[in-house]
N, C-alpha and C positions, 0 to 999 in steps of 0.2 A: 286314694289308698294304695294303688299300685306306686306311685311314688315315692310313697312313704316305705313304704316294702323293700323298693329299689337301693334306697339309700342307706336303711338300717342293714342291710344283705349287705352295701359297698363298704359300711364301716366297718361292719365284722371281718369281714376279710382283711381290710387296712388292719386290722389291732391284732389279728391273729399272723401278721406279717413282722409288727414292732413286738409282740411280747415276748418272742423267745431270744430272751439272754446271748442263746448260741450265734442267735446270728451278731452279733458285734464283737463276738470272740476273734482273736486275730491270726490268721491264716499266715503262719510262719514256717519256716523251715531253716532246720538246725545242721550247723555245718561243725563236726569234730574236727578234732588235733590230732592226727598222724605222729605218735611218742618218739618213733624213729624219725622221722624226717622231717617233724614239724610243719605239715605241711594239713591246710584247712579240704577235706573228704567229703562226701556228699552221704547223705543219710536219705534210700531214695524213699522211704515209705510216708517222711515227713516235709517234702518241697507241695507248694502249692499250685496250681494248675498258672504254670507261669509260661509252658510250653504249648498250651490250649489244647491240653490231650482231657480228657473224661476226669470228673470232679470222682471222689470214693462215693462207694454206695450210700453212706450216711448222709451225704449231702445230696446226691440225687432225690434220695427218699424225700426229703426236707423240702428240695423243690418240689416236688412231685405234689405235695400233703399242701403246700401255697398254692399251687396253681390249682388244684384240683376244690378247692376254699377248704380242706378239713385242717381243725385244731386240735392240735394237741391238750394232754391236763393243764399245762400251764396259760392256755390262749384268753385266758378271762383275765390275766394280770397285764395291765397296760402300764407299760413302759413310759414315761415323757417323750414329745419327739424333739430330739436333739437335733441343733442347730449344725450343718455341716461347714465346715471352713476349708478354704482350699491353705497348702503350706507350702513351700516348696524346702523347708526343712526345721526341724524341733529339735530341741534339747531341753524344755522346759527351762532355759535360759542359767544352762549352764546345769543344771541338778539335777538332769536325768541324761539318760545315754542319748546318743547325737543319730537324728534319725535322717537321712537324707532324700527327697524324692527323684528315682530315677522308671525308667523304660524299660522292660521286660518284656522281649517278643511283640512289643507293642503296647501293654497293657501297665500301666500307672502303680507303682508299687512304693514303701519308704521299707530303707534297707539300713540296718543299723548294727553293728559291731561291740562286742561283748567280750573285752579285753580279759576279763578274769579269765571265764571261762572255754574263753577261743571260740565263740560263736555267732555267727552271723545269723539276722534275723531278718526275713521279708516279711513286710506285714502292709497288708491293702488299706489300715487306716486305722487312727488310734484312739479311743473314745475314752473321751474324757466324763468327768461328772458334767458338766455342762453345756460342750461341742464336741464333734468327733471331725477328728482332723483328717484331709485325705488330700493325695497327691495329687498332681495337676495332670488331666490328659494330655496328648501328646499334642493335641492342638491349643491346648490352654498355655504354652511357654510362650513368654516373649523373646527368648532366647532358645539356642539349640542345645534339647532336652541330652542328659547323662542317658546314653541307651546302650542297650546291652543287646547282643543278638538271644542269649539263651542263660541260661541259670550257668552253665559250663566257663563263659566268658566273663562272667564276677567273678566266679573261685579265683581262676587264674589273674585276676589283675589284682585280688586281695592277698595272693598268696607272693606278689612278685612286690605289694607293697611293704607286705612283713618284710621280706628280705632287705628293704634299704633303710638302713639306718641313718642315715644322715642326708641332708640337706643338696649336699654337695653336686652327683650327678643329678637330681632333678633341676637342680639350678644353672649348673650347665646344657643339659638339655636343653631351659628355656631360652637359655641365650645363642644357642643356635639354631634355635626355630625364628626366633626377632632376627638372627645377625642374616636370615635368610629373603625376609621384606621388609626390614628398614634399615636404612643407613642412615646413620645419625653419628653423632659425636659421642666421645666413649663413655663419656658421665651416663649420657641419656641410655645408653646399649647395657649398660649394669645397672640402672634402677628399674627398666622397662618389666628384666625378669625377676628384680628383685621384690615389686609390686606385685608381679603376676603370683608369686607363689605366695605371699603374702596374704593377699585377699582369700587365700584357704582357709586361713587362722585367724583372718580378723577379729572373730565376735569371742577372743579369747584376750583381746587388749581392752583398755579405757578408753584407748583413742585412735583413733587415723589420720594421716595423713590426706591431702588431695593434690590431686597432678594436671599441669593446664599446658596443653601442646599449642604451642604459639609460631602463627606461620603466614607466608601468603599462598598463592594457589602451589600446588606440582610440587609442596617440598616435602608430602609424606607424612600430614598428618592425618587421613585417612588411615593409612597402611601402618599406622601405630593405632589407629582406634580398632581395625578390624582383626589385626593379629594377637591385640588384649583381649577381643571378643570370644575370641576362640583359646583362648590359654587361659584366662584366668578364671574365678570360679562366678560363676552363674550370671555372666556378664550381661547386663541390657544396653543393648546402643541402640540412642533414637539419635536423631535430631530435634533439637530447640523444644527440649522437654519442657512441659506446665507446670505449675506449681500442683494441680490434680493429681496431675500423672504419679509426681515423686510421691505423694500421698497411696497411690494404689502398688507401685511398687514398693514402698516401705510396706505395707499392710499395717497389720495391729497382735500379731503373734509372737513375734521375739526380734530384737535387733539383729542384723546383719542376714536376711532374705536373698538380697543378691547384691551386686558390683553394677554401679551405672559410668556408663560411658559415654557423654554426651555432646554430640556432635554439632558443628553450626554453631557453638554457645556464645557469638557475639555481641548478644542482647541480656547476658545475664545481669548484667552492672546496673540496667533500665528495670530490673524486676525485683522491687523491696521485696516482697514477699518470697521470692528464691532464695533470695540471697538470707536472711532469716535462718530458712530454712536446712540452709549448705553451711551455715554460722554453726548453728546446734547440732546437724549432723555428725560431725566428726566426734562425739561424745556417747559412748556405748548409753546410755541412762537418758540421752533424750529422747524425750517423749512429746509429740507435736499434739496438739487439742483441734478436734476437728468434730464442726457435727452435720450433720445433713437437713436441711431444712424442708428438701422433698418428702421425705418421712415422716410418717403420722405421728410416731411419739418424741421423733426429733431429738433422736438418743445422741449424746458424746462418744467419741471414738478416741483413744491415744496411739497417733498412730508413731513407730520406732523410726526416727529419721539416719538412724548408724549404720554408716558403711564406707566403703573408700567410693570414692568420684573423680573419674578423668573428664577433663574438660578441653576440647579440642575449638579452636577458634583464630580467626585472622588478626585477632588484635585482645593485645591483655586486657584482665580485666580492671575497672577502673582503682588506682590507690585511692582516690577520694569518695567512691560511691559503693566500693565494695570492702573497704581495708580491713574488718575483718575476713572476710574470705580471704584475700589476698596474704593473709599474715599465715590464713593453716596451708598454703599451697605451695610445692616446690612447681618451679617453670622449666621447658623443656623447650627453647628455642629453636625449631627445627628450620633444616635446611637444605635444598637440592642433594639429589645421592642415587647409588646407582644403589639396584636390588637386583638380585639373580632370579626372585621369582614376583609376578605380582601375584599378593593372597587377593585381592577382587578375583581374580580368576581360578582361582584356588579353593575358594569358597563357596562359587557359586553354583547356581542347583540347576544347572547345564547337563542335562542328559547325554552329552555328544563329547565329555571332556577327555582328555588323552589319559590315556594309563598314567604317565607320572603325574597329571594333576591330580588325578584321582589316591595317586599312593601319597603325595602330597599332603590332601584331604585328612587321609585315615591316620596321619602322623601327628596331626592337630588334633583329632578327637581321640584317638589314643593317648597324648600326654593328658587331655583332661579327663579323661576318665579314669587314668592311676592317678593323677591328683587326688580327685575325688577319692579312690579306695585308701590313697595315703592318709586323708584328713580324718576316714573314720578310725582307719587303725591306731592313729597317732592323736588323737583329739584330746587322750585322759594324759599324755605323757605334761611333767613337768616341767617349767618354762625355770631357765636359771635364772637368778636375783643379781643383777648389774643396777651399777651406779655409774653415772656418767657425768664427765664435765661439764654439758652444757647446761643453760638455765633457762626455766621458763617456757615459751613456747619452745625452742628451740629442743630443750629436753622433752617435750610430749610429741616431735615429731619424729624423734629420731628413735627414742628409746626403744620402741617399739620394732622397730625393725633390729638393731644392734640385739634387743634380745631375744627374736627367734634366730639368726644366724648367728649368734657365739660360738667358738667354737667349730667353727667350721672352715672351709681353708677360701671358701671366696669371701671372709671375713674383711681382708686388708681391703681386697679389693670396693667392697660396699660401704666401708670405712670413708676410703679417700673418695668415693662419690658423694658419700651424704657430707663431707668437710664442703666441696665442692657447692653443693646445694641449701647451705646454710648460708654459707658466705655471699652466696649470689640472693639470696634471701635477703640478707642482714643490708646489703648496698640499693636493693629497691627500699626497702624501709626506709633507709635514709634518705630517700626520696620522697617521701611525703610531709604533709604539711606541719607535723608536729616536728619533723626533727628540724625543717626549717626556722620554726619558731625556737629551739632549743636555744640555739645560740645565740639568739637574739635577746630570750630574758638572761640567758645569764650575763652575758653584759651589762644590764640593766640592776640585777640582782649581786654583783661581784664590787662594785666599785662604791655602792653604796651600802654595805657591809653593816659600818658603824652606826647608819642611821638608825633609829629606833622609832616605834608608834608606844601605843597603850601605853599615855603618861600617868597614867591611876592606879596603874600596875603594880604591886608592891612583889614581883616576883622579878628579880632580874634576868635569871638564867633564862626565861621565857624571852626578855623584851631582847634577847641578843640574837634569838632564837628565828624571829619575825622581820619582815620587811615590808612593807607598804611601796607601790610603784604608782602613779597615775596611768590608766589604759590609754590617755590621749596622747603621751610620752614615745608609750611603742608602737602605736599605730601612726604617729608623723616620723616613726625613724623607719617603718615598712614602707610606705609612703615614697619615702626618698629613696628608693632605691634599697631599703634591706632586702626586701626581695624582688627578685628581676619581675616587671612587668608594667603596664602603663595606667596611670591616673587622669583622670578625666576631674577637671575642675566643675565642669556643670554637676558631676554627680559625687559631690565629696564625702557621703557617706558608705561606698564601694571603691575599690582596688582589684583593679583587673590582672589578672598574674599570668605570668608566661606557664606556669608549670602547675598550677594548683585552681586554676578555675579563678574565681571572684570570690575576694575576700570583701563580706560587711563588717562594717563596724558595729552594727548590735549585736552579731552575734561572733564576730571573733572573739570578745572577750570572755564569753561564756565559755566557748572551746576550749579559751586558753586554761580555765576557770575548774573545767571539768578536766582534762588531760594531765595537766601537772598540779590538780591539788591544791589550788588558792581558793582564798576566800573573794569571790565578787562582794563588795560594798558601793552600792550608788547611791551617791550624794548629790548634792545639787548641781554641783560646779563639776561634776562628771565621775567616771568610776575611778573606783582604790580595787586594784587584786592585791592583795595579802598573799606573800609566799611565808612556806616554811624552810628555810632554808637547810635543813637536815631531811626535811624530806624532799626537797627540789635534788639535791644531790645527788642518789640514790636515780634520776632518771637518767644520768650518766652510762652506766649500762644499757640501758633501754636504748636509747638512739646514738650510740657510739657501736662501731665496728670492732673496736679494740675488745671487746669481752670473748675472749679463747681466742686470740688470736696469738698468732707470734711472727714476727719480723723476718722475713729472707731477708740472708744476708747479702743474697746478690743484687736486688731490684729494691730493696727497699721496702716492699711491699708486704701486705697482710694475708695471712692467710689463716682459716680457723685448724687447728685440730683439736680433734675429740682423741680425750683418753676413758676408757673403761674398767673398770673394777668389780670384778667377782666378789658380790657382799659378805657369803659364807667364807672364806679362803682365802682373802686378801690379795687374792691373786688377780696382777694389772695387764691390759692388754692394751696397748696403744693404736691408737690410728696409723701412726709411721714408725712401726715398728725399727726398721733400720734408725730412726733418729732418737732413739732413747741415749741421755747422756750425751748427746751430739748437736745442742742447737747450734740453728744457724746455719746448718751443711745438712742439707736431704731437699726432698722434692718440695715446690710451691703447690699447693691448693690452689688455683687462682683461674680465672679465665684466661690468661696467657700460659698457662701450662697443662698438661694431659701425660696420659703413661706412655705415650713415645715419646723420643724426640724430634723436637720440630715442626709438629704439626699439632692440629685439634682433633687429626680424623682419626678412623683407625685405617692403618696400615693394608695389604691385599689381603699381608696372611693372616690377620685376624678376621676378615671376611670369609675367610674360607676355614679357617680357625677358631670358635668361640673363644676357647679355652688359652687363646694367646693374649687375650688380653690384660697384659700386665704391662706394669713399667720397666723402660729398658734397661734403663737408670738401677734400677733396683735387681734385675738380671745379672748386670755385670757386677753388682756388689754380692750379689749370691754365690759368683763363679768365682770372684778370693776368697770365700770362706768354706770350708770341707763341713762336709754335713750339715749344713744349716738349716732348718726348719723353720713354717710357721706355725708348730703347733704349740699349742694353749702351754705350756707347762707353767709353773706358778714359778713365781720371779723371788728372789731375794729381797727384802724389805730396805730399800733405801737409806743411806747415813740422812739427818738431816742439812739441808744448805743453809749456805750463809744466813740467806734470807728468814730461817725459818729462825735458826740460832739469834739475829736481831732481835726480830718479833718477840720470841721471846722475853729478851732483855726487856724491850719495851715494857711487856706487861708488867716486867719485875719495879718497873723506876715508876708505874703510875703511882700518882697518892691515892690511897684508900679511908674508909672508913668503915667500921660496922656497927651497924644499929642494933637495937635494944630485942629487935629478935632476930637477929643473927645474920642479917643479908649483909653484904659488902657491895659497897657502892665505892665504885671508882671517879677518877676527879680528873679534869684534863685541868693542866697544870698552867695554865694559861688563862684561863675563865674558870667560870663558875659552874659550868657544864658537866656534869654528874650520868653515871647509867650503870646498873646492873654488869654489863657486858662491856669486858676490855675491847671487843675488837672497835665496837660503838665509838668508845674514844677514842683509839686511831683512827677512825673514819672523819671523825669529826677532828682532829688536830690535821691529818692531810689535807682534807678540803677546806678547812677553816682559815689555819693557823700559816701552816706551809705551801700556798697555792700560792705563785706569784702573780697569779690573774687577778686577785685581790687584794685591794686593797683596804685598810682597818682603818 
């Protein structure tokens, strides 16, 4: 009986703790707008005990009435008990205000920004109809926490964020906190902080990029993982992170939680299931399926795998065992360099450190923490609508950065980095084993043109269309030497490759089969791939370098640029600005060329200079022209060229027809070949008709 007593006494107390409403009311406090000077005021009678001074009497009472066990009228209504979730920041994914978790005097708070009506909001945790979300203690970070000394130290870092309108000095700032522990080459010095502030605004794109520091020991890729740790927003650096792990750091509440940076990743190639996982990741909308089998009801979890990822390792990762990864990742070749300071010592949590490490310190967690008040003040602003030239992957890597810094005057400069990091992209591709094979079928595919299959066919334009190849054909001209590497007669069904692993013969054909779009047919006397040769064409872009590139005129050589177009306005901003209407005369894109002369590296004074970092080349064309600017202005609408004035023509001389309910179908004047779309038929009279690799 006394037991019984005990426990019915313990519940009532538990229920008269959950029934009252009050307590999951959110303990906020409202920060006005100063009409004259614009500036965010303290309202003191509404801040919440964030200074650990004495809660109001209303809540004393409150406590007073729990501990003491009495209930109020309301304590007979029992509440459900909601599931607590930890966050480290909500936006209800995009459709409510952006709430972020930071440190307060110590104590765990989410602080969120209210752009209408100029007000900020602390609140200890946000209850929802089915979990009530709360910030992480100071010991629950895997990273180090946004901390604030006092309620006094937000206003001022919110009110210093209001003030910056643009992009510009925080971007500089971050590149002279990098140009301070790493030295690297000048591509790598302008993406580093063009990254870092990026990952503020991630979870406001479709997509991300990922970044892979490639090095051997002493050259600094350390001191590029640990100086993104401290700049960029919510950064986790492990090393030789599990596939677990990225599950518990994704959690299951909204994409984009934190930034991981992971160090040691020389094994990620060897792990399907990472790799997977780093595949999907870069996709705001992926959702990874995970359930726990230690659990009794053995519930499903989705957990949000989107976010940006640096990958720091002695050796890339593999083209053959990783190539999607490899395809979303720009590379950062890093190499021997002198730093003025080392951030390992800068960072560390050395009670004994020198005053300037220490002011060092406070310089790092001070830019992130106006980061942070920037992201809230600026989270609802308007991203501009840009079209860009590149295609395909290329345009979901870049877009995304080209359009949070539009606009801005380190615009040129991130420009001719990401040209730089395309290019150097597009020439690994062409290192693996499909572009190997490109050339190979179309050889194969080009001189055998006229040949034709499907003799029961009564559609001609089809049978011109098709080509039939025997797989034993291209696998005895791989063999001999089409691609470099050695054949072993004891094992005639493998091809050992210098550069791609071992090729089998059961299943290269598949590959080929699946990658450019043929039909496998096995017959007795061995396989038929079936290409389409309008669609075999079309992978000419895909593994050719030439797609946005253009010719220097001095070396011969390729380089990409990106042009940009303001959707509303028509208004174009180039990658090389100086080269509009001027090809052939302006700077290479290229791994043999950088913004000085002469060299790859940067210069003293840019080490000691962030903001020097420009081309010199481009300096002295600034100092013959009086007032020149790079800012945005909309440009004049171009005459059309030659080129465009042919094209034209062309479409005028095709033969047409229109059918019976009204479409116009065009005719390549040469065949039978028919399509909706004029360009279709240039495509297909270039590559058909006028290609001299071909023969009919």
């Amino acid at each position: 009986m006394y037991t019984t007593f005990c426990y019915e006494k313990f519940k009532s107390e538990v229920y008269s703790m959950i029934s009252d409403p009050k307590d999951f009311v959110e303990k906020e406090f409202h920060l006005n707008t100063d009409q004259s000077e614009g500036k965010l005021t303290q309202e003191q009678d509404s801040f919440p005990n964030v200074n650990g001074n004495d809660t109001n009497k209303s809540n004393k009472k409150k406590n007073r009435n729990k501990k003491s066990g009495n209930k109020d009228k309301n304590s007979d209504k029992c509440e459900p008990n909601l599931k607590t979730v930890m966050a480290y920041k909500y936006s209800n994914k995009g459709r409510g205000n952006l709430h972020e978790a930071i440190i307060i005097n110590g104590k765990p708070y989410f602080v969120t920004y209210d752009s209408i009506n100029q007000k900020i909001e602390i609140k200890e945790d946000i209850p929802e109809s089915t979990r009530i979300l709360r910030p992480p203690n100071q010991e629950e970070y895997p990273y180090t926490p946004y901390e604030f000394e006092n309620k006094d130290e937000l206003i001022q870092l919110m009110n210093a964020a209001k003030e910056i309108k643009s992009l510009d000095p925080l971007y500089n700032t971050a590149k002279e906190i990098f140009s301070k522990y790493v030295d690297q080459d000048i591509y790598t010095l302008t993406m580093l902080p063009v990254d870092c502030i990026w990952t503020y605004f991630q979870d406001l794109f479709p997509i991300t990029h990922y970044s892979e520091g490639i090095g051997d020991n002493d050259v600094g890729k350390s001191s590029i993982g640990y100086t993104f740790e401290y700049t960029g927003y919510r950064v986790v650096k492990g090393t030789s992170i599990s596939g677990a792990n990225y599950y518990r750091l994704f959690g299951f509440i909204e994409p984009g939680q934190c930034t991981i940076v992971e160090d040691e990743g020389d094994s990620i190639s060897d792990d399907p299931d990472k790799i997977r996982n780093l595949k999907a990741g870069y996709e705001y909308t992926t959702k990874i399926p995970k359930i726990n089998m230690n659990t009794v009801d053995q519930a499903q979890k989705w957990y949000y795998g989107y976010c940006y990822k640096m990958i720091l390792a002695e050796k890339s990762m593999s083209q053959l065992k990783a190539k999607g990864l490899v395809d979303r990742t720009f590379t950062f070749f890093c190499r021997p360099g002198k730093v003025r300071y080392s951030i390992k010592e800068v960072v560390s949590d050395n009670i004994n450190k020198s005053p300037k490490l220490q002011s060092l310190y406070k310089e790092l967690l001070n830019f992130r923490k106006l980061m942070l008040c920037y992201r809230l003040v600026h989270y609802r602003d308007i991203l501009p609508q840009i079209t860009i030239n590149l295609k395909n992957r290329d345009n979901e890597l870049c877009k995304p950065l080209l359009q949070l810094f539009y606009g801005t005057d380190a615009f040129d400069q991130i420009t001719k980095a990401l040209e730089f990091f395309v290019m150097q992209r597009r020439e690994r591709r062409s290192n693996s084993i499909e572009a190997a094979l490109y050339p190979i079928l179309k050889q194969f595919i080009y001189p055998n043109m006229a040949a034709t299959f499907m003799n029961n066919s009564t559609d001609s334009k089809l049978m011109t269309n098709f080509i039939a190849i025997p797989f034993s054909d291209i696998w005895t001209y791989i063999i001999n030497n089409g691609i470099a590497g050695k054949y072993d007669e004891r094992k005639p069904k493998q091809y050992e490759t210098f550069d791609y692993g071992i090729l089998y013969q059961n299943t290269l054909s598949k590959l080929i089969a699946d990658k450019f779009g043929a039909k496998l047919d096995r017959k007795s006397h061995g396989s038929i791939l079936i290409f389409n040769r309008e669609r075999f064409d079309y992978f000419e872009e895909v593994y050719s370098k030439k797609s946005n590139a253009v010719e220097n005129a001095n070396d011969g050589e390729d380089y990409v640029k990106i042009e940009v177009k303001l959707e509303d306005s028509g208004e174009e901003k180039e990658g090389d600005v100086d080269n509009v209407g001027n090809e052939g005369s302006g700077i290479c894109v290229g791994p043999d060329s950088n913004f000085h002369s002469g060299s790859n590296e940067p210069s003293e004074d840019s080490a000691k200079d962030p903001s020097s970092f420009t081309d010199k080349r481009l300096n002295e064309k600034e100092s013959n022209t009086k007032d020149k600017t790079h800012s945005l202005k909309p440009t004049q609408p171009t005459q059309p060229t030659l080129n465009e004035h042919s094209k034209n023509e062309d479409f005028e001389q095709l033969p047409k027809t229109v059918s019976r309910t009204g479409t116009t179908f065009y005719h390549c004047p040469q065949c039978n070949f028919e399509n909706i779309h004029q360009d279709e038929i240039l495509h297909h009279i270039k590559y058909t008709h006028n290609n001299p690799e071909r023969s009919e």
